[in-house]
PDB file of N, CA, C and O in Angstrom:
ATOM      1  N   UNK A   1      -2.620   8.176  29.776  1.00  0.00           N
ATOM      2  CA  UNK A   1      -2.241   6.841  30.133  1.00  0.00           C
ATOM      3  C   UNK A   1      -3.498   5.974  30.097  1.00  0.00           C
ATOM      4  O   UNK A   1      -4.527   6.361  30.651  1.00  0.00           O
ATOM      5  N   UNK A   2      -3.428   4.772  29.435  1.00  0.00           N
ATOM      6  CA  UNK A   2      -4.437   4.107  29.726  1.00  0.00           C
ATOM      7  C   UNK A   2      -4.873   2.601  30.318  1.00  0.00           C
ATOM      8  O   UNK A   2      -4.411   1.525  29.939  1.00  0.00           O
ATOM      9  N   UNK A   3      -5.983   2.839  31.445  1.00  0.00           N
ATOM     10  CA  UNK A   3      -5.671   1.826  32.177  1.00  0.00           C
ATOM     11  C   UNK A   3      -6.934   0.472  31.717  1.00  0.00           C
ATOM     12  O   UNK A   3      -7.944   0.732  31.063  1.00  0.00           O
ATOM     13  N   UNK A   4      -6.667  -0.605  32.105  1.00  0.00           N
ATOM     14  CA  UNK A   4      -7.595  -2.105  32.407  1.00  0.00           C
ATOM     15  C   UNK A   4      -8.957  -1.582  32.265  1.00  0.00           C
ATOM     16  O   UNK A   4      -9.049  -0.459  32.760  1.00  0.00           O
ATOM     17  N   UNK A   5      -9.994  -2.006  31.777  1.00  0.00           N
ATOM     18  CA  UNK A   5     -11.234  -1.309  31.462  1.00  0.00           C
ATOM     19  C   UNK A   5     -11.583  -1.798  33.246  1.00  0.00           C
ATOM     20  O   UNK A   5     -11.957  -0.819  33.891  1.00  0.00           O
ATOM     21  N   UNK A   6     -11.510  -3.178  34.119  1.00  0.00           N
ATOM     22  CA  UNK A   6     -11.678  -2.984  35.281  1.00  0.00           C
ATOM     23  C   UNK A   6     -11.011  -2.171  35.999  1.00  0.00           C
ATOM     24  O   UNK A   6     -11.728  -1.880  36.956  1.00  0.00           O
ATOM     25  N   UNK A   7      -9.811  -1.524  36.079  1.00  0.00           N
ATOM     26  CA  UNK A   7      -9.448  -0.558  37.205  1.00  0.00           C
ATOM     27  C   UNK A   7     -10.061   1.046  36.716  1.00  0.00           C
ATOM     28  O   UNK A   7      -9.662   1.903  37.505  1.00  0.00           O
ATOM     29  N   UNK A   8     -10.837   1.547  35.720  1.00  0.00           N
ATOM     30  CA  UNK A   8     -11.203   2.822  35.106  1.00  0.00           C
ATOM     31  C   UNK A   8     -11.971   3.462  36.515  1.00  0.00           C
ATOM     32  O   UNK A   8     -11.659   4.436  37.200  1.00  0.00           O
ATOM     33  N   UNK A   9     -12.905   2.664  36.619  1.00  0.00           N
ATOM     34  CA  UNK A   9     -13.748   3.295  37.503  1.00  0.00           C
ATOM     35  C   UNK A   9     -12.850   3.390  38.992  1.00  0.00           C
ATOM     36  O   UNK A   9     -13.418   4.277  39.628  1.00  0.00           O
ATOM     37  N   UNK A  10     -11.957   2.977  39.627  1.00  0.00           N
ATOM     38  CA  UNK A  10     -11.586   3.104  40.660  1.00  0.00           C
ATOM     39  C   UNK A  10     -10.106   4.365  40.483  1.00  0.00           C
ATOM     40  O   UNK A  10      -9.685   5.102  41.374  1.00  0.00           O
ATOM     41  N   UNK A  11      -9.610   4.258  39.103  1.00  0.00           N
ATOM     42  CA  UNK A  11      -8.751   5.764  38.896  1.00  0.00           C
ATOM     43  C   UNK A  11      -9.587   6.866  38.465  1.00  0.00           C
ATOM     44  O   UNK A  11      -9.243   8.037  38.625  1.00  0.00           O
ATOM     45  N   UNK A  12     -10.650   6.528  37.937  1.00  0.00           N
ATOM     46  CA  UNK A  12     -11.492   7.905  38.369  1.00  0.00           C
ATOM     47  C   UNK A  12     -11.828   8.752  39.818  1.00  0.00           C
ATOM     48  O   UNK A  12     -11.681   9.898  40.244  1.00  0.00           O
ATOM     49  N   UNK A  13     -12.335   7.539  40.263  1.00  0.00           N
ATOM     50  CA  UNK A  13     -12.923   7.599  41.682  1.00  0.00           C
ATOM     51  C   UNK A  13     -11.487   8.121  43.013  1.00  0.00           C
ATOM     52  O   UNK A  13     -11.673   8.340  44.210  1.00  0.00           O
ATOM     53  N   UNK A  14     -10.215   8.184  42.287  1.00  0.00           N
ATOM     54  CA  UNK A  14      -9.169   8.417  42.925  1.00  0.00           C
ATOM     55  C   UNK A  14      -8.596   7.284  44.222  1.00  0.00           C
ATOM     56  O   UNK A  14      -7.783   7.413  45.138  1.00  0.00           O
ATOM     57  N   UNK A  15      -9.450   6.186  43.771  1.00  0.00           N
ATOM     58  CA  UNK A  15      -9.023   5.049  44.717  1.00  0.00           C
ATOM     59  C   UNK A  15      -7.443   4.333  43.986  1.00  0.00           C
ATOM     60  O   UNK A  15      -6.689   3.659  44.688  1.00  0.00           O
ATOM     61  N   UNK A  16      -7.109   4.663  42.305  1.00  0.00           N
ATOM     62  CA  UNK A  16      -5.785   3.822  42.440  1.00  0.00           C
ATOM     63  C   UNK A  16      -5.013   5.032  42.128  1.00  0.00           C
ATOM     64  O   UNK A  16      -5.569   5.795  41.337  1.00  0.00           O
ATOM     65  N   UNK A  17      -4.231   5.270  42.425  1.00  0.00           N
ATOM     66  CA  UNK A  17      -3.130   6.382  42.789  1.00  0.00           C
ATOM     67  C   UNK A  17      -2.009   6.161  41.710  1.00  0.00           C
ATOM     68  O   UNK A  17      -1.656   7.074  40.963  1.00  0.00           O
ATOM     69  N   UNK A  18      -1.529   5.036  41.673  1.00  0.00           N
ATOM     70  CA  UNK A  18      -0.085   4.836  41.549  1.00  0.00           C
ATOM     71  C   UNK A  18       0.299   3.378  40.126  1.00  0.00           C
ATOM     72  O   UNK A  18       0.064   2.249  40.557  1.00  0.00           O
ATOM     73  N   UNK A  19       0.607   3.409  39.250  1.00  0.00           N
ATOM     74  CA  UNK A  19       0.781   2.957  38.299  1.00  0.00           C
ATOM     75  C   UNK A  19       2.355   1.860  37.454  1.00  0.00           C
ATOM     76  O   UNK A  19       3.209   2.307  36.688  1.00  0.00           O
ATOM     77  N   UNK A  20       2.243   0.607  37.906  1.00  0.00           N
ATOM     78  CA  UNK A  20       4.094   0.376  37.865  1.00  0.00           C
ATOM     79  C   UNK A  20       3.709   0.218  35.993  1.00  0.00           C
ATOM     80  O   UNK A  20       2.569   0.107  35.541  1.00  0.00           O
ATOM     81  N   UNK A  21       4.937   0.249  35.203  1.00  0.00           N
ATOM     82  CA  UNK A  21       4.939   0.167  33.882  1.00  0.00           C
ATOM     83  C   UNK A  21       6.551  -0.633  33.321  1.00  0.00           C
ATOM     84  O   UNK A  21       7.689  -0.397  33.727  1.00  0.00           O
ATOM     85  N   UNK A  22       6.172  -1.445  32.451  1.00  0.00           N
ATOM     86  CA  UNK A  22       7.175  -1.781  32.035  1.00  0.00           C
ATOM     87  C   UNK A  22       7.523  -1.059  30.191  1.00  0.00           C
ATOM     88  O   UNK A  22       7.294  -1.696  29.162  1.00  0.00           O
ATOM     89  N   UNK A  23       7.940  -0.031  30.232  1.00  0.00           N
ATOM     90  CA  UNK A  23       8.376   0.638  29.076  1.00  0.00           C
ATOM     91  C   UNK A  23       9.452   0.658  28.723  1.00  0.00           C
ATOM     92  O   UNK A  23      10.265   0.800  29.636  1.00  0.00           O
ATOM     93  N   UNK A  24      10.095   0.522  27.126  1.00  0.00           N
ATOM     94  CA  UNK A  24      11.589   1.161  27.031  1.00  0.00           C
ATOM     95  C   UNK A  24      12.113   2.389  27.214  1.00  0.00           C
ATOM     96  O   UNK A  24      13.288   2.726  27.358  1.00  0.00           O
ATOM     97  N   UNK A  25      10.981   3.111  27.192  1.00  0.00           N
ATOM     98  CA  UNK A  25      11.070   4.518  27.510  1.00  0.00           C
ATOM     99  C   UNK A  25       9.735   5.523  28.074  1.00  0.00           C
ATOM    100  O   UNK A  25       8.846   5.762  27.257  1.00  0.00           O
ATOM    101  N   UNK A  26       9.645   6.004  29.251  1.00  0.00           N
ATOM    102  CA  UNK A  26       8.634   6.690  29.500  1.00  0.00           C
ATOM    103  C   UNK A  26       7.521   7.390  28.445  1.00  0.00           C
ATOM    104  O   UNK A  26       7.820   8.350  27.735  1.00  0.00           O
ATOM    105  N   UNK A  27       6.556   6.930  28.451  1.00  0.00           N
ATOM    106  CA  UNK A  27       5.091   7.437  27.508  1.00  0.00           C
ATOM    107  C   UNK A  27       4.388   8.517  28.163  1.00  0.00           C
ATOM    108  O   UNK A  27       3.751   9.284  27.441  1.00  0.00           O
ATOM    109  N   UNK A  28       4.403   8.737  29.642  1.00  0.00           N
ATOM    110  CA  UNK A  28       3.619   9.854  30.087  1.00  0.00           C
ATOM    111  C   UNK A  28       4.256  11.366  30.039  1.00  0.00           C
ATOM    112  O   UNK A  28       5.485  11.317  30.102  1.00  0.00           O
ATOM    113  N   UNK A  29       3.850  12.396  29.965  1.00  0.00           N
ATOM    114  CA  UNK A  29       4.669  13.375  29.904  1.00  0.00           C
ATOM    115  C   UNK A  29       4.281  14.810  30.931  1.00  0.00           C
ATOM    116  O   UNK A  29       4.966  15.416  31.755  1.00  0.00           O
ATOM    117  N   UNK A  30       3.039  14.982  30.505  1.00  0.00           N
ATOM    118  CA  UNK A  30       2.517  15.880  31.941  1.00  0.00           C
ATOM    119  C   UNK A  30       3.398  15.778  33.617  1.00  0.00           C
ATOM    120  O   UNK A  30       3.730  14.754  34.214  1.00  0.00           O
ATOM    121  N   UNK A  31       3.537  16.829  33.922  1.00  0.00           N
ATOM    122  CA  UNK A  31       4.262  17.087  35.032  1.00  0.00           C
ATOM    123  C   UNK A  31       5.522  16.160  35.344  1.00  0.00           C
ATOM    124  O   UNK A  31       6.107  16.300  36.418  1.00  0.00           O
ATOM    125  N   UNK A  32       5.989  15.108  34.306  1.00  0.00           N
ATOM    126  CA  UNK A  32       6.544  14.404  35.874  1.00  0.00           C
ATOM    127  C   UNK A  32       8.208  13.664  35.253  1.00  0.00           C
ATOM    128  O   UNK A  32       8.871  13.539  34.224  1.00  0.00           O
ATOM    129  N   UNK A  33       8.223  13.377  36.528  1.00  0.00           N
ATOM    130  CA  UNK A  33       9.256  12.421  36.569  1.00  0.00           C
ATOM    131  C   UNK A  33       8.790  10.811  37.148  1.00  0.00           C
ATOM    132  O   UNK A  33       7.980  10.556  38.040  1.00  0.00           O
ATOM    133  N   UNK A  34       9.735   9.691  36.174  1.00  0.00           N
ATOM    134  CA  UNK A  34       9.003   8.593  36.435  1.00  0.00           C
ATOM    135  C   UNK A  34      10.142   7.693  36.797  1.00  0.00           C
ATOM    136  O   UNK A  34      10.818   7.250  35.868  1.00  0.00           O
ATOM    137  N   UNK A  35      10.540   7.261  38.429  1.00  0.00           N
ATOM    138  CA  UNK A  35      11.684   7.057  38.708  1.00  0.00           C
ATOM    139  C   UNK A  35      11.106   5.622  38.586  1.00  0.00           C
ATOM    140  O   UNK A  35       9.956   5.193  38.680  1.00  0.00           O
ATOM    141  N   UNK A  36      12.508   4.926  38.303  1.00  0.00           N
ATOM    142  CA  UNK A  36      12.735   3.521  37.715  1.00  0.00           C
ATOM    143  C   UNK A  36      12.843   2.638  39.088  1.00  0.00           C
ATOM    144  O   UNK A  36      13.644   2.854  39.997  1.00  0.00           O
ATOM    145  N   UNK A  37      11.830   1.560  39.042  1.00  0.00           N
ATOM    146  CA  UNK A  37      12.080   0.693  40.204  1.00  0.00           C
ATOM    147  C   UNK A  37      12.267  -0.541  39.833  1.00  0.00           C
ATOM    148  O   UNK A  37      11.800  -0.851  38.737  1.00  0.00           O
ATOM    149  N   UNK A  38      13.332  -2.064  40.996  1.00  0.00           N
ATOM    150  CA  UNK A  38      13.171  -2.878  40.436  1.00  0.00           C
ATOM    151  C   UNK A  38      11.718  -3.818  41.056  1.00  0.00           C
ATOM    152  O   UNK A  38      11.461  -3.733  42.257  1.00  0.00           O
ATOM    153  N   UNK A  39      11.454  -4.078  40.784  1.00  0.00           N
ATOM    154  CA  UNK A  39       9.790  -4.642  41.204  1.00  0.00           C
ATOM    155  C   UNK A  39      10.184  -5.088  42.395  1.00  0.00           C
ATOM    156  O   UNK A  39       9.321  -4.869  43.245  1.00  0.00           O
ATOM    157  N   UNK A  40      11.609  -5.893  43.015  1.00  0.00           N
ATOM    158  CA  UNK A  40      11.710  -6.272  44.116  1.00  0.00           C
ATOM    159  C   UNK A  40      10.863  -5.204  45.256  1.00  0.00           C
ATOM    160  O   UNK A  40      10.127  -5.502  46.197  1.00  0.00           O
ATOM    161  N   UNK A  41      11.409  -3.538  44.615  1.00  0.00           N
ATOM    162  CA  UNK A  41      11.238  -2.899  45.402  1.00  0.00           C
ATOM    163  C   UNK A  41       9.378  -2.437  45.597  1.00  0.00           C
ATOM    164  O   UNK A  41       9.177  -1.644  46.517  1.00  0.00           O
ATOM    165  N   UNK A  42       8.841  -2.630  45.258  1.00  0.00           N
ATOM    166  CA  UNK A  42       7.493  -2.366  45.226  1.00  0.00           C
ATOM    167  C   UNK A  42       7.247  -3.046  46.477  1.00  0.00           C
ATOM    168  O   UNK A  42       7.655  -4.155  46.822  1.00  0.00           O
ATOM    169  N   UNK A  43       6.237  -1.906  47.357  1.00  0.00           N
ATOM    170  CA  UNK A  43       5.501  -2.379  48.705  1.00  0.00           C
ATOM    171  C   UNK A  43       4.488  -2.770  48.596  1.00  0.00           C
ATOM    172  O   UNK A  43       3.790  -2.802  47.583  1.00  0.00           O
ATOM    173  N   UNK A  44       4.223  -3.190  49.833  1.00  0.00           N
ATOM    174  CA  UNK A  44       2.452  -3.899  49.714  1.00  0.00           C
ATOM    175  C   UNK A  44       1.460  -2.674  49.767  1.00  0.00           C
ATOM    176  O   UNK A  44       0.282  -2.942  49.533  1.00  0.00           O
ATOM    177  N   UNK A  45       1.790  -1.348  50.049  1.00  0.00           N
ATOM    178  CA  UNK A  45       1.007  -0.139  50.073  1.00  0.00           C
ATOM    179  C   UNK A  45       1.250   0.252  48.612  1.00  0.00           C
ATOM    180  O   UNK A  45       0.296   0.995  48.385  1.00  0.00           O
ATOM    181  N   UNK A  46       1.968   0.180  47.508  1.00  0.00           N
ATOM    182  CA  UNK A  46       2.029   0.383  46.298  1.00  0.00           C
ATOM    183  C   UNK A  46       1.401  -0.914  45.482  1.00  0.00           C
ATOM    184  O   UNK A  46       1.434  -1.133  44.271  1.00  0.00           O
ATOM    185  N   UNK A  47       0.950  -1.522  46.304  1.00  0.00           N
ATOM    186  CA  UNK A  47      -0.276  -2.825  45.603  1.00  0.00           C
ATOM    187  C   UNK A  47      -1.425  -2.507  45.637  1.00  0.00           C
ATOM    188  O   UNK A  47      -2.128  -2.380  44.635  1.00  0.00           O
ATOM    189  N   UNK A  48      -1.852  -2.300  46.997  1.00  0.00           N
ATOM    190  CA  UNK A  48      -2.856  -1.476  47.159  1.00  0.00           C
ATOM    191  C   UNK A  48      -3.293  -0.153  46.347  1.00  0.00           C
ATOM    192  O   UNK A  48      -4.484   0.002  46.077  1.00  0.00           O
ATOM    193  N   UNK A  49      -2.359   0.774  45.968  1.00  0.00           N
ATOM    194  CA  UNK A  49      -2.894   1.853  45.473  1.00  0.00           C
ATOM    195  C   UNK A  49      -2.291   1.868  44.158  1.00  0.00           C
ATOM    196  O   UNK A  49      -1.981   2.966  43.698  1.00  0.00           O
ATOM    197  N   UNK A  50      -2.002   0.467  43.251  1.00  0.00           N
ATOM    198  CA  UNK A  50      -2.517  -0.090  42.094  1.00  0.00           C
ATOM    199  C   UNK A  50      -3.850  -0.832  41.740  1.00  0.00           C
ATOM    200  O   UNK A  50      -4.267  -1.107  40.615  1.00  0.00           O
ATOM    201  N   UNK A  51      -4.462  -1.111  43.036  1.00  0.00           N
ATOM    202  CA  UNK A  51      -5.565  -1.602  42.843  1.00  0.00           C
ATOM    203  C   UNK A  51      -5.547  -3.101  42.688  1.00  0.00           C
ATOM    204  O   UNK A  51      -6.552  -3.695  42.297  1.00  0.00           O
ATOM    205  N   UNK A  52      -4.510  -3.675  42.962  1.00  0.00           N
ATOM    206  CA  UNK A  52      -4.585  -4.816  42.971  1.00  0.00           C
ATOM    207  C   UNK A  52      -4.693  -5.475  44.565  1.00  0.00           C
ATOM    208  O   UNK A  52      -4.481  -4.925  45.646  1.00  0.00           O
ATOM    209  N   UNK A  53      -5.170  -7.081  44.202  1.00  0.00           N
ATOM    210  CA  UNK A  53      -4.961  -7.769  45.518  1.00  0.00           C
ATOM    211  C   UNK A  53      -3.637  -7.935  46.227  1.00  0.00           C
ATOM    212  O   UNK A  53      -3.386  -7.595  47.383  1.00  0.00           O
ATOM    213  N   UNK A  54      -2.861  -8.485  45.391  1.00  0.00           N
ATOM    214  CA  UNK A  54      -1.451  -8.471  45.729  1.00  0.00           C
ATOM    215  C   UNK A  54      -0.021  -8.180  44.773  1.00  0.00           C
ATOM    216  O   UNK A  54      -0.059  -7.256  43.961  1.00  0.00           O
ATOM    217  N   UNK A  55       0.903  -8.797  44.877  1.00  0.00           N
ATOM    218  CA  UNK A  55       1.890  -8.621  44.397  1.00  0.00           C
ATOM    219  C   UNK A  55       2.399  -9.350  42.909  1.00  0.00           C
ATOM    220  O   UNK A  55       3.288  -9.117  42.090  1.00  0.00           O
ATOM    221  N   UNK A  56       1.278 -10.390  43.064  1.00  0.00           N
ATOM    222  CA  UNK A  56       1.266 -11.361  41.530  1.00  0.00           C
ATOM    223  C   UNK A  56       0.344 -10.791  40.880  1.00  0.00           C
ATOM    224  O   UNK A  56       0.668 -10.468  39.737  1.00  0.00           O
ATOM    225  N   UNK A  57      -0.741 -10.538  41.209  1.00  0.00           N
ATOM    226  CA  UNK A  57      -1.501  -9.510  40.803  1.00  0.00           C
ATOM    227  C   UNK A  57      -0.655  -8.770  40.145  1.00  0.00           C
ATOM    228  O   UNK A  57      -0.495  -8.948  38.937  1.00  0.00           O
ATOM    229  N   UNK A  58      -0.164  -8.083  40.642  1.00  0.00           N
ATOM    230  CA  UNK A  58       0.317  -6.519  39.739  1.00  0.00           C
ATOM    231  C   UNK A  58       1.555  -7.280  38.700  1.00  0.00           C
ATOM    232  O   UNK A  58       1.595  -6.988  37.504  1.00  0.00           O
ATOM    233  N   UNK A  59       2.512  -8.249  39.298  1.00  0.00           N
ATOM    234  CA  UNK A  59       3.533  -8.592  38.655  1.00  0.00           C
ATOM    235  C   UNK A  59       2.735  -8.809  37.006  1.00  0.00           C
ATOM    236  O   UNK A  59       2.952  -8.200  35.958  1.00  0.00           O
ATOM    237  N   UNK A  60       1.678 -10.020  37.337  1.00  0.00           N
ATOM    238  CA  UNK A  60       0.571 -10.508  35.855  1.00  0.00           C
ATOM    239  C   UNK A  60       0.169  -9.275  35.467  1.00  0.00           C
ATOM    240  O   UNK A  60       0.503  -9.417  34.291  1.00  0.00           O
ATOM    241  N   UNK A  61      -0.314  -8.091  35.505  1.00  0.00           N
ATOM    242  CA  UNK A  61      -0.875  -6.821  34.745  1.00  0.00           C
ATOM    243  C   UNK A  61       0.227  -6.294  34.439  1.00  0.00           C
ATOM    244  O   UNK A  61       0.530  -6.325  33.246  1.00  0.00           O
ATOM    245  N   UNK A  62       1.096  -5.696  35.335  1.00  0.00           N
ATOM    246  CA  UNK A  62       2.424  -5.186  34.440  1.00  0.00           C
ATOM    247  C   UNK A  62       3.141  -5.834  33.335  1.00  0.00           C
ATOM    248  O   UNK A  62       3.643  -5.220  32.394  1.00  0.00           O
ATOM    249  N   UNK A  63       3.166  -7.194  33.507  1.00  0.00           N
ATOM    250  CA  UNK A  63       3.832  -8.430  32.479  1.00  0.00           C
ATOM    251  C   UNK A  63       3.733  -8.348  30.629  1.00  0.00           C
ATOM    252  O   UNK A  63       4.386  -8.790  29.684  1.00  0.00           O
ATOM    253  N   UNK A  64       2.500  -7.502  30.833  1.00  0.00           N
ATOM    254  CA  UNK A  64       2.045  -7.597  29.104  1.00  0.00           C
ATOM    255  C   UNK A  64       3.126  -6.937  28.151  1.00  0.00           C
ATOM    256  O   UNK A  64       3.214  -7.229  26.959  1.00  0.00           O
ATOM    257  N   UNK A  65       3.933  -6.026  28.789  1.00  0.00           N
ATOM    258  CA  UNK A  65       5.242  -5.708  27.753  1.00  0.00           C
ATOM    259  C   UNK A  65       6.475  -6.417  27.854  1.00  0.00           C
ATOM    260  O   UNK A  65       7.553  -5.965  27.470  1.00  0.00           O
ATOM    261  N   UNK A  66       6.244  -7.893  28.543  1.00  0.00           N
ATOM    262  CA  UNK A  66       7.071  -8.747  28.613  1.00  0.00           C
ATOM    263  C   UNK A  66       7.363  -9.257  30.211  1.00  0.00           C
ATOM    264  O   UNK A  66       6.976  -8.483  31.086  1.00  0.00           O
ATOM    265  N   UNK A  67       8.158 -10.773  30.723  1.00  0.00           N
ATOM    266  CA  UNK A  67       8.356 -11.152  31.683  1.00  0.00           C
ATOM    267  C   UNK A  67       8.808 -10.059  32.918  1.00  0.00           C
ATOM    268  O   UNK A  67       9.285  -8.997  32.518  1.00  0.00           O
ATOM    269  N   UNK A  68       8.703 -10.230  34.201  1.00  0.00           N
ATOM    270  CA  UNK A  68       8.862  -9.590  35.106  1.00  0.00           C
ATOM    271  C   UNK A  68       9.113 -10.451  36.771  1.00  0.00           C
ATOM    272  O   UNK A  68       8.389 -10.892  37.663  1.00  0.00           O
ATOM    273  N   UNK A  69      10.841 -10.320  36.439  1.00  0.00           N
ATOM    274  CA  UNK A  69      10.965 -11.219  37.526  1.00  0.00           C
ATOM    275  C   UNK A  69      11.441  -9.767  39.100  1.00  0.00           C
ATOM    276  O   UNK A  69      11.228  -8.572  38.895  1.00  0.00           O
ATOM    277  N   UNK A  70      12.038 -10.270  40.451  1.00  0.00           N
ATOM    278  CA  UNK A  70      12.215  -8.861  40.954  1.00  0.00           C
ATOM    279  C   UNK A  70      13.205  -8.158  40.796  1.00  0.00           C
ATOM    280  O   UNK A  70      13.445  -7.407  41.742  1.00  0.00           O
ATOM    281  N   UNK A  71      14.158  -8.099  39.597  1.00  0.00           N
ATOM    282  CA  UNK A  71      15.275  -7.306  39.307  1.00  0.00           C
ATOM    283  C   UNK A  71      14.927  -6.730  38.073  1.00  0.00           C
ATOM    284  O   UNK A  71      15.777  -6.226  37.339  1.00  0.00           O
ATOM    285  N   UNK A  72      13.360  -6.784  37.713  1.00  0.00           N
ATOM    286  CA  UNK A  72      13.112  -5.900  36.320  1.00  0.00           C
ATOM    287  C   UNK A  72      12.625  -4.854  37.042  1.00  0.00           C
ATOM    288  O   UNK A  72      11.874  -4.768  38.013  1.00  0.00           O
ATOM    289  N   UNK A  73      13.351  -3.897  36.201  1.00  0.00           N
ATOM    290  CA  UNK A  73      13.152  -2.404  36.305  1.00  0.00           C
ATOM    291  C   UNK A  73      11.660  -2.269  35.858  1.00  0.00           C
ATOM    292  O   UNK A  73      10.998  -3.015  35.136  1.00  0.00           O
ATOM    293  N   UNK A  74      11.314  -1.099  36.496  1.00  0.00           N
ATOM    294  CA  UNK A  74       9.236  -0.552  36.181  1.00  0.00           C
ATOM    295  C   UNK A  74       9.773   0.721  36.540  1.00  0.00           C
ATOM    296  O   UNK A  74      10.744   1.125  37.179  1.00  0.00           O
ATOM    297  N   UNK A  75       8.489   1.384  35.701  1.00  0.00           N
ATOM    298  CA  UNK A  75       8.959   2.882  36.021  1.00  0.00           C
ATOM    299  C   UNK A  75       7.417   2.849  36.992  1.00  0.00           C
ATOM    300  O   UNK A  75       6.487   2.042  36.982  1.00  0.00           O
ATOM    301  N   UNK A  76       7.609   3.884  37.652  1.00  0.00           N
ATOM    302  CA  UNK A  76       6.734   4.021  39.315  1.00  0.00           C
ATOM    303  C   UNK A  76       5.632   5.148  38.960  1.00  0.00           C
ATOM    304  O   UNK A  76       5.890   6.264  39.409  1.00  0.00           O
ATOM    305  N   UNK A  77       4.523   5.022  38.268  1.00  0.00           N
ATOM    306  CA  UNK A  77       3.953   6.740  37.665  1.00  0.00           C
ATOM    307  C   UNK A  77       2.708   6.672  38.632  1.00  0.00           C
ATOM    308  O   UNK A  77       1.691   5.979  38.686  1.00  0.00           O
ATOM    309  N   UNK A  78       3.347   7.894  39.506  1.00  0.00           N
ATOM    310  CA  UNK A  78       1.574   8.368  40.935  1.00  0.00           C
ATOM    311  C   UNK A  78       1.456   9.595  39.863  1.00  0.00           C
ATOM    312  O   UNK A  78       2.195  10.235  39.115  1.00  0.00           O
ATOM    313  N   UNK A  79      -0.515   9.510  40.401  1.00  0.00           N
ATOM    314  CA  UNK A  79      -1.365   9.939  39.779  1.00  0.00           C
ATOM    315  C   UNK A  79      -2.401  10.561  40.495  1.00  0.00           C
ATOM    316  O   UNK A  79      -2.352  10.166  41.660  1.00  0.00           O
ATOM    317  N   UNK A  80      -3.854  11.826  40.210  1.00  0.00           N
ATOM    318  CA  UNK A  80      -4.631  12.149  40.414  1.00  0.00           C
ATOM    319  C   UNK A  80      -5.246  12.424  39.836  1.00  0.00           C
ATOM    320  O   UNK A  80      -4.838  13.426  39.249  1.00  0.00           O
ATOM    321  N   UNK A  81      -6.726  11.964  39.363  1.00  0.00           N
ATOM    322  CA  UNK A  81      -7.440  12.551  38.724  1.00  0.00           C
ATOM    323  C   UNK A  81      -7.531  13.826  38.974  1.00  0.00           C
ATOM    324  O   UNK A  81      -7.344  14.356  40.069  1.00  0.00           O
ATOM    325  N   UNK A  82      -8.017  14.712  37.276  1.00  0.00           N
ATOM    326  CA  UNK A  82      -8.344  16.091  37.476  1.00  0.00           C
ATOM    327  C   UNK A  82      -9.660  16.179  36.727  1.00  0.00           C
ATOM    328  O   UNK A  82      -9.793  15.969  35.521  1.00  0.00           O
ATOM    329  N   UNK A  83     -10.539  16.487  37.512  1.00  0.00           N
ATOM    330  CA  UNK A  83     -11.953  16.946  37.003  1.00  0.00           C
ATOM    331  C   UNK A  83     -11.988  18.435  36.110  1.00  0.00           C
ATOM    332  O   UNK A  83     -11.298  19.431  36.328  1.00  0.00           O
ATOM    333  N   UNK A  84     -13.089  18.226  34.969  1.00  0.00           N
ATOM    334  CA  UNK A  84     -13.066  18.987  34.778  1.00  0.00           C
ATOM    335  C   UNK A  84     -13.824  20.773  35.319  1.00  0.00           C
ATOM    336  O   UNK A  84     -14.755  21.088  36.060  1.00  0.00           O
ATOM    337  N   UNK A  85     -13.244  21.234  34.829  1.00  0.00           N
ATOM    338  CA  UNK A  85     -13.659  22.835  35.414  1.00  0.00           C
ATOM    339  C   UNK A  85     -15.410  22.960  34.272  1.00  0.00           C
ATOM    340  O   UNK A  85     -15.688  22.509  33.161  1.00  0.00           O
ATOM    341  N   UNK A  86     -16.111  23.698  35.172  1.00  0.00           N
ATOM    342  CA  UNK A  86     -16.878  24.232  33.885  1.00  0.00           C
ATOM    343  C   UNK A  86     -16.842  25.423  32.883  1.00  0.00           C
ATOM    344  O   UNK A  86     -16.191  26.454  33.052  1.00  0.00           O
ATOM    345  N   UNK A  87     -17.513  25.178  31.980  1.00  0.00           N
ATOM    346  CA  UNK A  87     -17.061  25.986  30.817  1.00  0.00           C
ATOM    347  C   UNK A  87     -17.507  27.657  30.703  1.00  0.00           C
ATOM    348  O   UNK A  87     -18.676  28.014  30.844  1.00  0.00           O
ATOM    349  N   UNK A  88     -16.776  28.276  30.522  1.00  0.00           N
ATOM    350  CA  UNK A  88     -17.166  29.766  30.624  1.00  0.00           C
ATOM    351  C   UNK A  88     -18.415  29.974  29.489  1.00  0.00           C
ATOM    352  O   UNK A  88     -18.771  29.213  28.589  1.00  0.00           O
ATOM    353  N   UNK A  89     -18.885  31.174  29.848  1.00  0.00           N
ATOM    354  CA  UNK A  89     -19.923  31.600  29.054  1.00  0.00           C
ATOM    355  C   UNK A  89     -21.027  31.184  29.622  1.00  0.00           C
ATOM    356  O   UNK A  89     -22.117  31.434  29.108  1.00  0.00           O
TER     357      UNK A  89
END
């Protein structure tokens, strides 16, 4: 998945968790399930651990695959970085 060249360093750092997306169809595939929300439903603790200030905030970054009023569906994708292991030998 790839994020805002400003939020990189804070989903490394495991400070943004949680990811809203406006897709026609889910792009991530590792582990998961990516349940469909309508943005109404997004909390102010799922702002936060998008890394944004607030709620227009995130509405304007999610927006780039088109308008987003609070009855558009987003799919909801939480996240953790995984470091890597070191290499044998």
């Amino acid at each position: 998945m790839l994020f805002s060249q400003e939020l990189r360093d804070d989903v490394l750092a495991g400070e943004v968790t949680v990811s809203f997306r406006l897709w026609k169809r889910p792009k991530v595939k590792v582990g998961g399930r990516y349940p469909v929300v309508p943005f109404a439903a997004v909390t102010g603790a799922d702002v936060l651990r998008a890394g944004e200030p607030d709620r227009e905030a995130l509405r304007r970054r999610a927006a780039h695959a088109g308008p987003i009023d609070d009855s558009t569906l987003l799919y909801r994708v939480e996240f953790h970085p995984v470091r890597g292991g070191t290499k044998p030998g």
